[in-house]
C-alpha positions as CSV (number, residue, x, y, z in Angstrom):
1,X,192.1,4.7,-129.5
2,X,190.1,5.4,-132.7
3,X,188.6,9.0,-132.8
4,X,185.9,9.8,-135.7
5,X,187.0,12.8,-137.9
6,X,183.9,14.9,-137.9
7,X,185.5,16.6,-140.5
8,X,184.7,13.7,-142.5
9,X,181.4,12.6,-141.2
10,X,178.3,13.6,-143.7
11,X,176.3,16.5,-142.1
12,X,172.9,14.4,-141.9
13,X,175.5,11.8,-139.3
14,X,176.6,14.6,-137.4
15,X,173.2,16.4,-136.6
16,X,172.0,12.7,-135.8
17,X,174.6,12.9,-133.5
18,X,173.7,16.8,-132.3
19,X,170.1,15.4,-131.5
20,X,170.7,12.5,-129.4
21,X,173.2,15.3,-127.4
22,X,170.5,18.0,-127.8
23,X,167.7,15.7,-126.3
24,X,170.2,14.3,-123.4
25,X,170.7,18.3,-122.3
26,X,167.1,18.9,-123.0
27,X,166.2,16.5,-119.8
28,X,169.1,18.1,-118.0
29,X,167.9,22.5,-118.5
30,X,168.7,24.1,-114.6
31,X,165.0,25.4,-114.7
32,X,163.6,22.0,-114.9
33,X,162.2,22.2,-118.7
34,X,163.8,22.4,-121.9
35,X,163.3,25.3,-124.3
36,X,160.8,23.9,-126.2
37,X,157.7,24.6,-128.4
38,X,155.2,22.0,-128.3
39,X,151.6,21.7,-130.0
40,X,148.5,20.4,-128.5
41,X,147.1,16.8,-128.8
42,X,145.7,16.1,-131.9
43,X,147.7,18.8,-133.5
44,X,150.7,19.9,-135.2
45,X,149.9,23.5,-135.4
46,X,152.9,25.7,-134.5
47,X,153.3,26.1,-130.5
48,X,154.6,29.1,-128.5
49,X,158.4,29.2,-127.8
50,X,158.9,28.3,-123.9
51,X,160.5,31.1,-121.8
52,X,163.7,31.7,-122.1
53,X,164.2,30.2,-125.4
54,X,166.3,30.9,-127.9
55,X,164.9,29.0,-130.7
56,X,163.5,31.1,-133.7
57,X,159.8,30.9,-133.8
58,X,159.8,31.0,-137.1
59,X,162.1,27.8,-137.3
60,X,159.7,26.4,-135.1
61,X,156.9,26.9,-136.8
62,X,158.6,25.7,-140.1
63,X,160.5,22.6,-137.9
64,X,156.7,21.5,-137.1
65,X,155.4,22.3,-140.7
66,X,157.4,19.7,-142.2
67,X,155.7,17.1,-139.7
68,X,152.7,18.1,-141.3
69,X,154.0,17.9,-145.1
70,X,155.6,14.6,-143.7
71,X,152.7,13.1,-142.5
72,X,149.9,14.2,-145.3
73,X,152.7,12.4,-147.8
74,X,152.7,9.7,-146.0
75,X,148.8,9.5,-145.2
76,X,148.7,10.0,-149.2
77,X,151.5,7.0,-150.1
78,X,153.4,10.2,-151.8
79,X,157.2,8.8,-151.7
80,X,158.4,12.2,-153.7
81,X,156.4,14.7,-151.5
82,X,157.7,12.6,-148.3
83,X,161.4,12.8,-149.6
84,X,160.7,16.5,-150.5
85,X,160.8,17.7,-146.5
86,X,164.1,15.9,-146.2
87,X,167.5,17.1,-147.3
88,X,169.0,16.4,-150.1
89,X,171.8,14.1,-148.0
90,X,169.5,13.6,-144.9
91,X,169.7,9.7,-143.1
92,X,166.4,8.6,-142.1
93,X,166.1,5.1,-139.9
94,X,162.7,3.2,-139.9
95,X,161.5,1.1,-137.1
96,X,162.6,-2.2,-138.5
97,X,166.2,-0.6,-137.9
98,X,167.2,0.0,-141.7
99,X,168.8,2.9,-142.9
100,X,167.9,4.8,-146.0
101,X,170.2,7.5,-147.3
102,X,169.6,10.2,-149.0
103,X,166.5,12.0,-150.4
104,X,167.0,8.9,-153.4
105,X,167.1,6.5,-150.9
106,X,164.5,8.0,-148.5
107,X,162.3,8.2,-151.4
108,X,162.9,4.7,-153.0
109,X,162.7,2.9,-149.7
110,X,159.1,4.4,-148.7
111,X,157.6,4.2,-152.5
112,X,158.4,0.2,-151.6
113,X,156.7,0.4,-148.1
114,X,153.3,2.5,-149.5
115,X,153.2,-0.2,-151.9
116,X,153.4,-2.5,-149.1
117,X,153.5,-2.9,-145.6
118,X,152.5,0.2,-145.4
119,X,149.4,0.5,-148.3
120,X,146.2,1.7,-146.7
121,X,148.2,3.1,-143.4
122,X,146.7,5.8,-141.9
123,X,149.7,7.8,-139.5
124,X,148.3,10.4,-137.1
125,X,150.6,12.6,-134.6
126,X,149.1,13.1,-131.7
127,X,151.6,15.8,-130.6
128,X,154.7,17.5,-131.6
129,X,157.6,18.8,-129.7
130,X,160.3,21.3,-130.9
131,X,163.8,21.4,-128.5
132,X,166.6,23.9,-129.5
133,X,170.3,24.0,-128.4
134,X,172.8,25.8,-129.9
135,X,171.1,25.8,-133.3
136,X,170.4,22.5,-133.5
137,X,166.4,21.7,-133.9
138,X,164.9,18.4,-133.2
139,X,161.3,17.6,-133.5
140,X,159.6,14.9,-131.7
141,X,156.3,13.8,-133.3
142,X,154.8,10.9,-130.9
143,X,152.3,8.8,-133.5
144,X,150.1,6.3,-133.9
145,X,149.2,4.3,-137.4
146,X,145.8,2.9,-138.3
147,X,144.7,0.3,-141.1
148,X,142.0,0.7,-143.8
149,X,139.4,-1.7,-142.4
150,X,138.9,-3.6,-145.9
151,X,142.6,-4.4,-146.2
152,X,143.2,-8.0,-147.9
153,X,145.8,-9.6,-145.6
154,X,146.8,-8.0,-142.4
155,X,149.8,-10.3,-141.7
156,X,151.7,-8.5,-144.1
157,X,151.5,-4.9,-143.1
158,X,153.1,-2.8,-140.1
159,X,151.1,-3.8,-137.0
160,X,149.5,-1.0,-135.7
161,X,150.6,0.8,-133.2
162,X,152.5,4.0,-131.4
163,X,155.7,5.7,-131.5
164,X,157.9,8.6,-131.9
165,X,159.1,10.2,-135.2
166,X,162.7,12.3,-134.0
167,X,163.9,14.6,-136.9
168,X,166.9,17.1,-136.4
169,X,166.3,20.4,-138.8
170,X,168.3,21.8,-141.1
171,X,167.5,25.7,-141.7
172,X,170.0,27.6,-143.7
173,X,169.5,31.2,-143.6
174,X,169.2,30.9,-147.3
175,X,166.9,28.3,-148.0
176,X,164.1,26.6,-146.7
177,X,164.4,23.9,-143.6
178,X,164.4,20.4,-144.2
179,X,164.9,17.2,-142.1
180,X,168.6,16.1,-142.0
181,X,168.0,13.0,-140.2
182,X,165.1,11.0,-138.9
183,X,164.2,7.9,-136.6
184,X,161.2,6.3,-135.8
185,X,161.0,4.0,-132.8
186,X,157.7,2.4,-132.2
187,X,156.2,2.5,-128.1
188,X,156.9,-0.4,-125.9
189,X,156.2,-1.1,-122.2
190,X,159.7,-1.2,-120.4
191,X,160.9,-4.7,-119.0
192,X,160.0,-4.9,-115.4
């Protein structure tokens, strides 16, 4: 049996990892809810740490700033400012499935999409969740993306839609949090 060294594994894989576990035990808290924070509809303003929480405020507040940096780069086609609330070896996994790596690579692969697929795209997060476990910080932003009405062929952009953004947070005591890894998975009815 092969076992992965997680000595081995870059960070970014490893919190990627932490998240899916964080959000598994999240649904699983003894007083039916996880510790969360959580903003409003329509918002990304920092929420109120849930009772019984252990996460930071602070973190939170800064976990759910970096939604907002994320998006306003994103509403403004900004590839740098987007790669800028990432860490410097964060993973970050688009809906289409592909992987870019790195701040470089996160930066190169949405400076091709704004001038794109994604040129005119309006993204707006409709609410934003923080969940905390043993340090480990993962934001979920659910989303949906608009087009510019006066776009010249529609075929080739995104379709609109809605989704989830899932970040795990870096926050070293010494520097400023960042995104280690990120996934976006666009809404779908279940089969029936």
């Amino acid at each position: 049996m092969n076992h992965l060294d997680l000595r081995r594994t870059p960070l970014s894989i490893r919190l990627a990892g932490a998240a899916v576990t964080v959000l598994a035990l999240a649904g699983c808290s003894t007083s039916g809810a996880p510790s969360s924070s959580s903003t409003s509809p329509g918002s990304t303003a920092p929420g109120s740490t849930a009772p019984g929480s252990t996460a930071s405020a602070a973190q939170d507040d800064a976990a759910l700033a970096l939604v907002d940096d994320f998006v306003d780069a994103f509403n403004a086609g900004d590839a740098p400012a987007l790669a800028r609330t990432f860490a410097d070896d964060a993973e970050f996994v688009n809906i289409y499935g592909s992987r870019m790596s790195g701040r470089d690579g996160i930066e190169s692969g949405h400076a091709v999409a704004f001038a794109s697929r994604l040129d005119g795209a309006e993204l707006v997060v409709d609410a934003s969740h923080v969940v905390e476990v043993e340090g480990v910080r993962v934001v979920q932003a659910e989303w949906s993306l608009q087009h510019a009405a006066d776009v010249a062929d529609a075929s080739l952009l995104v379709p609109e839609g809605s989704g989830v953004l899932t970040f795990s947070v870096a926050c070293p005591d010494d520097d400023a949090c960042r995104f280690a890894s990120g996934a976006n998975v666009r809404t779908a009815a279940a089969p029936s």
